[in-house]
C-alpha positions as CSV (number, residue, x, y, z in Angstrom):
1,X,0.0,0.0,0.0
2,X,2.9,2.5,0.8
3,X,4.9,2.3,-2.5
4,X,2.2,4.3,-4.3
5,X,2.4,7.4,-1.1
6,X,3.9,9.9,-3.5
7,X,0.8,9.5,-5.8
8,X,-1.4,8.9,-2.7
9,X,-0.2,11.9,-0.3
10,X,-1.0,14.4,-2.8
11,X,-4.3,12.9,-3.3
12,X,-5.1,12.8,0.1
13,X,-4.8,16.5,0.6
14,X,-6.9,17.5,-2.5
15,X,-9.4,15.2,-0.8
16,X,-9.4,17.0,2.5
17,X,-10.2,19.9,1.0
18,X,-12.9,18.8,-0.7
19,X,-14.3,17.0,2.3
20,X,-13.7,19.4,4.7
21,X,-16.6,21.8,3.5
22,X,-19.1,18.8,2.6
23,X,-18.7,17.6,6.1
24,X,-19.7,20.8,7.7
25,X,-22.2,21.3,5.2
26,X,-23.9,18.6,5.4
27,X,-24.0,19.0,9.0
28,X,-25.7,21.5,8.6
29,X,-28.0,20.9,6.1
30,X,-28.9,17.9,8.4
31,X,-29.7,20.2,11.4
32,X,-27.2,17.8,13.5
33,X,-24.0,19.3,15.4
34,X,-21.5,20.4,12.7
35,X,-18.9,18.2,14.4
36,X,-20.8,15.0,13.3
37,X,-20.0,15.7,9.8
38,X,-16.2,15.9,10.6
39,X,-16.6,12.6,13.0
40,X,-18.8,11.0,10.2
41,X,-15.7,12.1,7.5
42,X,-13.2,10.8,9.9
43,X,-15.0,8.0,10.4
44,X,-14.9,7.2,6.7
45,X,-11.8,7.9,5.7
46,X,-9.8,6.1,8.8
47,X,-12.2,3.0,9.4
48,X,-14.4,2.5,6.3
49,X,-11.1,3.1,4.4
50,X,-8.8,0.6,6.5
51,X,-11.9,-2.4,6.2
52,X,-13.0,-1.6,2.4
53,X,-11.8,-3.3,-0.6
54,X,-11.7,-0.4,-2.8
55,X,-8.5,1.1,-3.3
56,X,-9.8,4.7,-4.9
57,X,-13.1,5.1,-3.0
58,X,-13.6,7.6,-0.3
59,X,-16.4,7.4,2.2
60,X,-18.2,10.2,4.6
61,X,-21.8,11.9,5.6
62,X,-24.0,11.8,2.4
63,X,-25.9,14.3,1.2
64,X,-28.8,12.5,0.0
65,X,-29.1,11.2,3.5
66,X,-29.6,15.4,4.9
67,X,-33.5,15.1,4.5
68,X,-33.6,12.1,6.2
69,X,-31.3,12.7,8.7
70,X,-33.4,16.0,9.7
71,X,-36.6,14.8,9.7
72,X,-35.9,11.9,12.1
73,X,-34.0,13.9,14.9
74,X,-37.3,16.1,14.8
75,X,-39.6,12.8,15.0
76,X,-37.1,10.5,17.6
77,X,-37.0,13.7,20.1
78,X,-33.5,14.6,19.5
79,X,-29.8,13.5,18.2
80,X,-29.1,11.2,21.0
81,X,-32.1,9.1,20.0
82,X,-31.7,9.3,16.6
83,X,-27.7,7.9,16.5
84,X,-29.5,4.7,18.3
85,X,-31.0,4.7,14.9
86,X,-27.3,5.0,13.0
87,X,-25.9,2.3,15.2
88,X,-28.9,-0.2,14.1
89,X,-28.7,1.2,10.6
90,X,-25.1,0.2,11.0
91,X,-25.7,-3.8,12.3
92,X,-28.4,-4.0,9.3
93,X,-25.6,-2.8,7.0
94,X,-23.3,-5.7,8.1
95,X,-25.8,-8.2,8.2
96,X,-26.7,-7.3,4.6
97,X,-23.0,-7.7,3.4
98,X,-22.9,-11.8,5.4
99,X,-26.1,-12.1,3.2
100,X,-24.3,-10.7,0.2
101,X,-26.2,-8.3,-0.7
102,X,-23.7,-6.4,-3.0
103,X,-24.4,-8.1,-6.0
104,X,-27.2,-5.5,-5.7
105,X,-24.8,-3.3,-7.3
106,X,-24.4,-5.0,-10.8
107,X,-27.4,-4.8,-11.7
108,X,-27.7,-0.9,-12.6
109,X,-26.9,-0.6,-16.4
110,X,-23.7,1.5,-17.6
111,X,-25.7,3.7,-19.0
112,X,-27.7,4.7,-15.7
113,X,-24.3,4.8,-13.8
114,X,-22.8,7.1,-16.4
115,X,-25.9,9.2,-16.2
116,X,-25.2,9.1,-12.3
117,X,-21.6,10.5,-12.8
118,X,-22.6,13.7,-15.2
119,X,-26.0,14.1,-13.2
120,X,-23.4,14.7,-10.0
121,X,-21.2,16.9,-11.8
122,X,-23.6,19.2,-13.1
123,X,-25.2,19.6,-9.9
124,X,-21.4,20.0,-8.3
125,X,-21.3,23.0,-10.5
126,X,-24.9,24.1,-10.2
127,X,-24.4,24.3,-6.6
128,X,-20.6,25.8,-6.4
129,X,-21.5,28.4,-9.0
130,X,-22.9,30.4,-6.2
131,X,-20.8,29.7,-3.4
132,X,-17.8,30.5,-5.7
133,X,-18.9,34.3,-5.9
134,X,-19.4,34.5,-2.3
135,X,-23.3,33.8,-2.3
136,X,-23.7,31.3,0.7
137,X,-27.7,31.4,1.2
138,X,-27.6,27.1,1.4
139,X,-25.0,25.2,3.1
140,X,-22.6,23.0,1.3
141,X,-23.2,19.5,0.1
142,X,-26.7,20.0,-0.9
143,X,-27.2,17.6,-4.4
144,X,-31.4,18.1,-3.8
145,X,-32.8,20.5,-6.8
146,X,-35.2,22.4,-3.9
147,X,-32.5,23.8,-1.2
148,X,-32.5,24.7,2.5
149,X,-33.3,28.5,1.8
150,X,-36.4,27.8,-0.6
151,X,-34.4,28.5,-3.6
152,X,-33.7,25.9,-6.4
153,X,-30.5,25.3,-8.1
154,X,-31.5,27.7,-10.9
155,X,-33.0,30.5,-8.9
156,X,-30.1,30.9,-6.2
157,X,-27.4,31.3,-9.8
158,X,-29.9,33.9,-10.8
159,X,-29.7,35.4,-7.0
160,X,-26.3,36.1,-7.0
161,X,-26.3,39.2,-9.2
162,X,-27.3,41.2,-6.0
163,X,-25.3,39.6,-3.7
164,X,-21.9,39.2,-5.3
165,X,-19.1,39.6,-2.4
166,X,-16.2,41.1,-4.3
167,X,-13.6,39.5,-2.1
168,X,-15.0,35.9,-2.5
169,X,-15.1,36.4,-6.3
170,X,-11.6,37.4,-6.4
171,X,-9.8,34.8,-4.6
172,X,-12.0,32.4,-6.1
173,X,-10.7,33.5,-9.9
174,X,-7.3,33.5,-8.6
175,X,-8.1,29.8,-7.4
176,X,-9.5,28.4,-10.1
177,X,-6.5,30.1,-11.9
178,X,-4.6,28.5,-10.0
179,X,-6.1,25.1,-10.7
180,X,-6.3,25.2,-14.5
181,X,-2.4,26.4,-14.6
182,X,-1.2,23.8,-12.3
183,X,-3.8,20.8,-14.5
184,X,-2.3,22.1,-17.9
185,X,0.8,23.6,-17.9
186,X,3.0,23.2,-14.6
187,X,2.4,19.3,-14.1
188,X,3.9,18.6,-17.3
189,X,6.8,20.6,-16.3
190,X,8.5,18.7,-13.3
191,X,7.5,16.0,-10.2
192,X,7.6,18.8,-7.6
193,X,4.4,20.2,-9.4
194,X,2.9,16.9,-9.4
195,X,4.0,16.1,-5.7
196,X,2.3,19.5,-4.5
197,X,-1.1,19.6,-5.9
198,X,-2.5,22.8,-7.5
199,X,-5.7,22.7,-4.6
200,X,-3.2,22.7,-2.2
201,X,-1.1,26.3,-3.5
202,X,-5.1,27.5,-4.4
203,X,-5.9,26.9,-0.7
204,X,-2.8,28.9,0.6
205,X,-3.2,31.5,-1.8
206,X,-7.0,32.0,0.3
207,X,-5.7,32.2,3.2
208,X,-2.6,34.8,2.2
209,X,-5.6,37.2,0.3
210,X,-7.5,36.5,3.6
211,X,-4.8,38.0,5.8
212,X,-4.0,40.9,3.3
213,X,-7.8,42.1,2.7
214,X,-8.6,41.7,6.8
215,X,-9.0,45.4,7.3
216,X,-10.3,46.3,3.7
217,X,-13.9,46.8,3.9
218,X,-14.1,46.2,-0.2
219,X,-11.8,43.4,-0.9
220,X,-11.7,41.6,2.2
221,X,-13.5,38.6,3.2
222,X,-16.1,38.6,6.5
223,X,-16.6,34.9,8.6
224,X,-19.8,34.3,6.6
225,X,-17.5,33.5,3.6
226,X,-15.2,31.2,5.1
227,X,-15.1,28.0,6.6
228,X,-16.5,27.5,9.7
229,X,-15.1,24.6,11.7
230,X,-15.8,24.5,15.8
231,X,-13.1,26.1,17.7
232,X,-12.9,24.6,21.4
233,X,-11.2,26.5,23.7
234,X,-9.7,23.2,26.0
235,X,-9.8,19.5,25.6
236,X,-13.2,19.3,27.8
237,X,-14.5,21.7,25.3
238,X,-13.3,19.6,22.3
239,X,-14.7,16.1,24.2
240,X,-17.8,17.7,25.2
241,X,-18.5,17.7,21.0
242,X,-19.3,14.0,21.1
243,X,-22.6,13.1,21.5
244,X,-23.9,9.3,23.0
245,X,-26.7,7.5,22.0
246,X,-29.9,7.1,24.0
247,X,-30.1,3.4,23.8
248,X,-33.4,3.6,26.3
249,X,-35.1,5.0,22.8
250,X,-34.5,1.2,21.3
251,X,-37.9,0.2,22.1
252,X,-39.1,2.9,20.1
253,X,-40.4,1.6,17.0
254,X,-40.1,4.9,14.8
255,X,-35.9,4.1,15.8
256,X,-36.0,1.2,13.5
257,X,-38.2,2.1,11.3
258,X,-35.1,4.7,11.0
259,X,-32.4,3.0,11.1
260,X,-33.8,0.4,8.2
261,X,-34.1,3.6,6.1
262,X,-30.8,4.2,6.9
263,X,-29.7,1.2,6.0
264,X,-31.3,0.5,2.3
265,X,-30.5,4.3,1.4
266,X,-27.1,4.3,2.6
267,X,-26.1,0.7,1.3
268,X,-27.9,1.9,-2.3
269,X,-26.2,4.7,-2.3
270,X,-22.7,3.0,-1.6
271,X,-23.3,0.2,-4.2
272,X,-24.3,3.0,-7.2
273,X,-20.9,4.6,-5.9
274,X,-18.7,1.7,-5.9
275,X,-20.1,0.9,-9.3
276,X,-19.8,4.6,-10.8
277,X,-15.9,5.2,-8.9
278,X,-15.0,1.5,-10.1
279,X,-16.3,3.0,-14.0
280,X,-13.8,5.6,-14.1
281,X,-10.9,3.8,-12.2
282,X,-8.1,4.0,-14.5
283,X,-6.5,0.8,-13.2
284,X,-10.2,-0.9,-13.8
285,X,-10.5,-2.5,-10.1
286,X,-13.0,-4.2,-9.0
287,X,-14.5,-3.1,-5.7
288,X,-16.0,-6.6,-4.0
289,X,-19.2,-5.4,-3.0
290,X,-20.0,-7.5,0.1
291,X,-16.9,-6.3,1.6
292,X,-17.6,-2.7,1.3
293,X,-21.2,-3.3,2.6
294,X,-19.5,-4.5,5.8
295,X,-17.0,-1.7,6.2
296,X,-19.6,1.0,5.6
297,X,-22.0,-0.9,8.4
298,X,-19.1,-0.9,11.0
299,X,-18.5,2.8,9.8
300,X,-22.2,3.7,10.5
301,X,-22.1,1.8,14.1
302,X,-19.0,3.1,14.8
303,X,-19.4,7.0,13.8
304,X,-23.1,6.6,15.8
305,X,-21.9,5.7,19.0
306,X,-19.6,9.0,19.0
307,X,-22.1,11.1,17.1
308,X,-21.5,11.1,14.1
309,X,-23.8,10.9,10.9
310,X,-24.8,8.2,8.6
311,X,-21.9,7.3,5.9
312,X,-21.8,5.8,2.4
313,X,-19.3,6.0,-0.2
314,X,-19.5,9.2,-2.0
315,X,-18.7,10.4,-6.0
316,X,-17.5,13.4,-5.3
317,X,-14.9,12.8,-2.9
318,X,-14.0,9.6,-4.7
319,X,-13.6,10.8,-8.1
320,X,-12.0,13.6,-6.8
321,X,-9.7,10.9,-5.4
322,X,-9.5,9.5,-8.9
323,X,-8.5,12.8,-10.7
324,X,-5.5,13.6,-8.4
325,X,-3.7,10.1,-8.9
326,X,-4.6,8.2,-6.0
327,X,-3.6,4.6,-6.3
328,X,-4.9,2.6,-2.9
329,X,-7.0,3.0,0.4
330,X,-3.7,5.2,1.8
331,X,-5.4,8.7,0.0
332,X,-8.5,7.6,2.0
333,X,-7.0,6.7,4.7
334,X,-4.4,9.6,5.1
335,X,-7.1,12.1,4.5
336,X,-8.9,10.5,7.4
337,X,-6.6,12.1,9.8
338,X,-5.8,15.0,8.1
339,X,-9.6,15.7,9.1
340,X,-9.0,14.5,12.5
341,X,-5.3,16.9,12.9
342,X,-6.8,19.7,11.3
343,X,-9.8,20.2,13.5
344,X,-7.5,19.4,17.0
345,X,-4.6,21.3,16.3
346,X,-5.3,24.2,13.2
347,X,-9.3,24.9,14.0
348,X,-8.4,28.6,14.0
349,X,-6.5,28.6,10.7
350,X,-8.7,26.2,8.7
351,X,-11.5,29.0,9.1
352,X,-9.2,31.6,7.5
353,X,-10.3,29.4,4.3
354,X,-12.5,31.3,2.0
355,X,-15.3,28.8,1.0
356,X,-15.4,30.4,-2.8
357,X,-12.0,28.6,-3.3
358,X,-13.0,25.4,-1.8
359,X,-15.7,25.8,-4.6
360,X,-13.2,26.5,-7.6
361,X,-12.0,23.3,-6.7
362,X,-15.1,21.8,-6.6
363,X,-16.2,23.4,-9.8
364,X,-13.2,21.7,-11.4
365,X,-14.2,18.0,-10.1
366,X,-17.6,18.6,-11.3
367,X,-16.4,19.9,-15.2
368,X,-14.0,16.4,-15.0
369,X,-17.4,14.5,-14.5
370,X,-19.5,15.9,-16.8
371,X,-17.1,16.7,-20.0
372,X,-19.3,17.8,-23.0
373,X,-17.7,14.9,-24.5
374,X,-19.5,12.5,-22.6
375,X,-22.6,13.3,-24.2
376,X,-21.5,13.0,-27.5
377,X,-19.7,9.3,-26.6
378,X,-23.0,8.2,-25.2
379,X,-25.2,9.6,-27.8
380,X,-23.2,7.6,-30.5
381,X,-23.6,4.3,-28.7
382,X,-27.6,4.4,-29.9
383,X,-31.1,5.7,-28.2
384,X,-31.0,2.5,-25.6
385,X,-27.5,4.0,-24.2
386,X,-28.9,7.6,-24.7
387,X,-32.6,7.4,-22.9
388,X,-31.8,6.0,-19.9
389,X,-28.7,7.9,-19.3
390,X,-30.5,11.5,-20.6
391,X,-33.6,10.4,-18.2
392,X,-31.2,9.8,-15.3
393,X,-29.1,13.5,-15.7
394,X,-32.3,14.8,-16.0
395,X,-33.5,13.3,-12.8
396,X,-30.7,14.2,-10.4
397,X,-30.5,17.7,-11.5
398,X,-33.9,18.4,-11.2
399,X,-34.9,16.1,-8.0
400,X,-32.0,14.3,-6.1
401,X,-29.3,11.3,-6.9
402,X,-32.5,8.4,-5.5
403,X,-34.8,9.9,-7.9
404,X,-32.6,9.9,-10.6
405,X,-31.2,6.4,-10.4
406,X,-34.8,5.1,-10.2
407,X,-35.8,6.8,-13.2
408,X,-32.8,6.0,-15.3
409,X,-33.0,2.2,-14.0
410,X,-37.0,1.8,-15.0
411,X,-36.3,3.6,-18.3
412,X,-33.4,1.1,-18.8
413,X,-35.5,-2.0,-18.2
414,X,-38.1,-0.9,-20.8
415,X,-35.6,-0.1,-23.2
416,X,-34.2,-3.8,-22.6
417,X,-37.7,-5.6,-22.5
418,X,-38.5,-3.8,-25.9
419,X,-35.6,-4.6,-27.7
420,X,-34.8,-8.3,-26.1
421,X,-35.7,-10.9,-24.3
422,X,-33.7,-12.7,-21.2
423,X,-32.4,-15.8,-21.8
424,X,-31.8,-18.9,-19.2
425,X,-28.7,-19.8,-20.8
426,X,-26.8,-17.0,-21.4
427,X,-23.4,-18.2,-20.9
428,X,-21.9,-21.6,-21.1
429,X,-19.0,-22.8,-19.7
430,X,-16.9,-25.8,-21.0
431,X,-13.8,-26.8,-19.6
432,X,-11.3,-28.0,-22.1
433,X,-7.6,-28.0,-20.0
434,X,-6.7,-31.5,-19.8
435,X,-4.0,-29.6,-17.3
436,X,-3.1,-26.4,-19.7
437,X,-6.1,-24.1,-18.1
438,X,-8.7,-24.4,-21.5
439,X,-12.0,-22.7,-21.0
440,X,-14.4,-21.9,-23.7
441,X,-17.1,-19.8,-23.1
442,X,-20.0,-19.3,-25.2
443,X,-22.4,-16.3,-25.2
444,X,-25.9,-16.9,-25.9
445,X,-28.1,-15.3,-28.4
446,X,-29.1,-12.2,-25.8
447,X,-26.9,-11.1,-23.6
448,X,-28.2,-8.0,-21.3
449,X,-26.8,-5.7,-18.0
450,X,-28.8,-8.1,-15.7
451,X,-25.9,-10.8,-16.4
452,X,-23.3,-8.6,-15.2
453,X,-22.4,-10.2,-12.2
454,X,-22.5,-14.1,-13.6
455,X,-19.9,-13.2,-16.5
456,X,-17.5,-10.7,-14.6
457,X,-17.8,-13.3,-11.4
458,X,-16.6,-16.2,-14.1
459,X,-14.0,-14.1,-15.7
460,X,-12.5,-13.2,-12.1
461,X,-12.6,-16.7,-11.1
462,X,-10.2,-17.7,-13.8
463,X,-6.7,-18.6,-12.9
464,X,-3.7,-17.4,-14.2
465,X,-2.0,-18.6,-17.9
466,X,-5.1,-19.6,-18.7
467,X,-5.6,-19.6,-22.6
468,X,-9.6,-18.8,-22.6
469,X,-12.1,-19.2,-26.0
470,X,-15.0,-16.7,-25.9
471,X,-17.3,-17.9,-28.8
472,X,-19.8,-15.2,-29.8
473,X,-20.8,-16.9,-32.7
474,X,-24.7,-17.8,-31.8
475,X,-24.7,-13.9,-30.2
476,X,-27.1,-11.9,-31.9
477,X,-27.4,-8.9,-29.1
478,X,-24.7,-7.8,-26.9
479,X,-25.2,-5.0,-24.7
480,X,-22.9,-2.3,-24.3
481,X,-22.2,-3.5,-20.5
482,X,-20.9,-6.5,-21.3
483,X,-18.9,-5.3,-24.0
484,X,-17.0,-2.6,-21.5
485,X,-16.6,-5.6,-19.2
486,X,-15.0,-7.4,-21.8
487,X,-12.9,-3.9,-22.5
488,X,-11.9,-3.6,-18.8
489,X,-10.9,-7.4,-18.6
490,X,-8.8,-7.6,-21.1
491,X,-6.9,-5.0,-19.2
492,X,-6.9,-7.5,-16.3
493,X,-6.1,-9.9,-18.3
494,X,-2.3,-9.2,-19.2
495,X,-1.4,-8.6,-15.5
496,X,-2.1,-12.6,-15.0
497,X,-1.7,-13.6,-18.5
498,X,-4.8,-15.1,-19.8
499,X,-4.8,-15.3,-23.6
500,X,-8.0,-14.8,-25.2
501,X,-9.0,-16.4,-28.2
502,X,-12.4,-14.6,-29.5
503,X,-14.0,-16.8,-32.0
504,X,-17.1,-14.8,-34.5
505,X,-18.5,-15.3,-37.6
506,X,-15.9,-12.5,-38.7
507,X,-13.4,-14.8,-37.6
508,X,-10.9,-15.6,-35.0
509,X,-9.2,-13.0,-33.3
510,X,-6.2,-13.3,-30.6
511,X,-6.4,-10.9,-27.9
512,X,-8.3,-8.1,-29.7
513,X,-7.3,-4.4,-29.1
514,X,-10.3,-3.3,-28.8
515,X,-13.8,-5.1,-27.7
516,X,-15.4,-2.0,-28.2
517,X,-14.5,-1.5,-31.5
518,X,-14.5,-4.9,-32.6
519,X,-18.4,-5.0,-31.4
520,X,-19.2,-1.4,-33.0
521,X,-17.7,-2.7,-36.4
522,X,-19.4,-5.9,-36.2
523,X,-23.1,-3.9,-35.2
524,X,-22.3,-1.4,-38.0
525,X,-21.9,-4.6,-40.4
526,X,-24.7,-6.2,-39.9
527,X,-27.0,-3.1,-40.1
């Protein structure tokens, strides 16, 4: 894990500053202590980081779970009673992952997780647009369309024409200056520009305009622009943060009836994240899905008996993780207790952060998720990639990520029922080695997303130097899932050389370049 720290440790930082304002935001979008949101991101980084088997994904207090989160301390009677709830939410989280519940997770098309990823960076950049010209009417980490302060994503970007804070604006450019000069020009120039990330100098630059501007009335930057992290004036005043759990609410059935919403929501949540970070993983790993259910459950039990919030794995902090060369769990893990040093020993100075750079940061994770280009790649694929993922950005930016998924997911199933059938025998395996490792498999005539988790759980389970046939001969529909798992396997693939013999009615072909386009020519044939 520690020979990849010099791509990690950078990573790590660029993480904390991204998670630093989500935490407290959430917080306080939740209506919950704003130190839960640090223990809850804490929590995730150090424990859910050290027990998951994702190397790139970063876990913490979820936005989608604010509404629910502030509803229920309202109904329990108060945050003690509801982190009984969180603690429960926690043991159903585990017992789902012994009942392996992750394969839950592969059964979302590509498409709908693809929609998922641009759906979250347009509302990243939706909701940092106004934060980014010092308009702070809603706290950070809200991803639902309606906000906090009645406005909607649309109507606060239209707000901040009268309430532009000049200060704000101008460290923010500078920031996001900043960030696009380090991206494209200065970490092609030397390893000390790729050691120290461009956040990290945007950050510092805040803080210097901060203490420069402090006694201009015009330029400088007032405490309702900046971060806001509790200050405690003595270590009874920092343990007297941490909140306990009521455990005489237990009998209280509106408790589990919360912490089973919990639960489903947060272990949802987590499996469309796994899934969507594991998409854009340059290395292609595979996240097992059981595992993570039972790190995010001992998370959730462990971050509610101290009081902290609910946790999943999140996108944004995980693809932001992905985008600054993190390699393994040591980014998550290392940024983890850079949350928990920060807030004990540098309170003071991480409020001297202006939030409007925090949001050029953020503004430049959300553009790397939703590239125009992306739209053209999946409108080329055909309508049944384009629908569902059009139906699903449409969704999260004008409801919330739940809505959006569900939306995306029924529209995918329609598409699939109209234009296929399922078969029973959709992959066939035949076992050839007489000692040398020899496996055919052969593809049926449909082959959809719902067998996702059969063919990538065979293709894992082979053993190394194993020379495997893949006979698509009798395929007559092969959706693009499959094909991208074929893609992302072949990558695999070399590291414990398998050969791959793919036999068509084209021909047969010895470990093709490129499934996609080998499919795409093929498709483009035939039509």
């Amino acid at each position: 894990m520690f020979k990849n720290i010099k791509n990690d440790l950078p990573a790590s930082v660029v993480v904390f500053f991204v998670a630093l304002p989500l935490c407290l935001g959430i917080a306080l979008a939740s209506g919950a202590p704003l130190f839960s949101g640090l223990i809850a991101g804490i929590i995730g980084g150090v424990v859910v980081g050290a027990l998951s088997g994702s190397k790139i994904g970063v876990s913490g207090p979820a936005a989608g779970l604010a509404a629910i989160v502030l509803t229920a301390i309202g109904t329990l009677g108060g945050y003690e009673n509801f982190l009984v709830a969180v603690v429960l939410g926690g043991i159903i989280q585990v017992i789902f992952g012994f009942l392996k519940a992750g394969i839950i997770g592969y059964y979302f098309p590509s498409s709908v997780i693809k929609g998922m990823l641009t759906g979250i960076g347009i509302i990243i950049i939706l909701k940092q647009i106004p934060h980014f010209f010092g308009y702070d009417a809603s706290p950070e980490g809200s991803d639902s369309f309606i906000e906090a302060s009645g406005e909607n994503s649309f109507t606060a970007i239209f707000n901040i024409v009268d309430n532009i804070n000049l200060g704000a604006t101008i460290i923010g450019f500078i920031g996001l200056a900043i960030l696009l000069l380090w991206s494209n020009v200065l970490s092609k120039k030397g390893k000390i520009f790729q050691i120290i990330q461009g956040p990290l100098v945007a950050v510092v630059a805040g803080i210097v305009y901060y203490f420069v501007t402090i006694q201009n009335s015009k330029y400088g930057i007032n405490s309702a622009h900046l971060v806001s992290v509790p200050v405690p004036d003595s270590l009874d005043s920092f343990l007297g943060q941490f909140s306990f759990p009521n455990f005489s609410a237990i009998t209280n059935p509106q408790v589990w009836v919360t912490a089973f919403t919990i639960a489903l929501v947060a272990s949802l949540e987590t499996l469309l994240c796994v899934e969507a970070s594991d998409k854009i993983d340059p290395d292609k790993n595979v996240t097992p899905t059981n595992r993570e259910l039972l790190a995010q459950g001992t998370g959730n039990i462990i971050s509610g008996l101290i009081g902290g919030l609910p946790i999943t794995q999140v996108i944004v902090r995980s693809s932001a993780n992905i985008q600054s060369g993190g390699k393994t769990k040591l980014a998550t893990i290392i940024h983890g207790f850079l949350l928990l040093i920060s807030v004990i020993l540098i309170p003071t100075l991480l409020n001297k952060i202006p939030l409007s750079v925090l949001a050029a940061i953020l503004l430049v994770v959300g553009y790397n998720l939703a590239k125009p280009k992306v739209f053209k790649e999946i409108f080329q694929l055909g309508w049944k990639q384009w629908i569902p993922f059009t139906v699903t950005v449409v969704g999260i930016v004008f409801a919330d990520l739940l809505v959006g998924i569900a939306l995306g997911l029924m529209v995918g199933i329609i598409v699939i029922l109209i234009k296929s059938f399922q078969n029973s025998h959709f992959l066939h395996i035949e076992d050839k080695s007489n000692g040398k490792h020899r496996i055919k498999m052969t593809l049926a005539e449909e082959v959809t997303f719902f067998n996702k988790g059969a063919i990538l759980k065979e293709l894992d389970s082979l053993p190394r130097e194993t020379h495997l046939e893949l006979d698509v001969r009798k395929t007559r529909y092969l959706d693009n899932d499959i094909i991208e798992i074929l893609e992302d396997f072949a990558f695999k693939a070399k590291e414990r050389n398998i050969d791959i013999q793919l036999i068509s009615e084209r021909g047969v072909v010895e470990n093709p370049p490129s499934y996609i386009e080998f499919f795409n020519l093929r498709t483009k044939k035939t039509a």
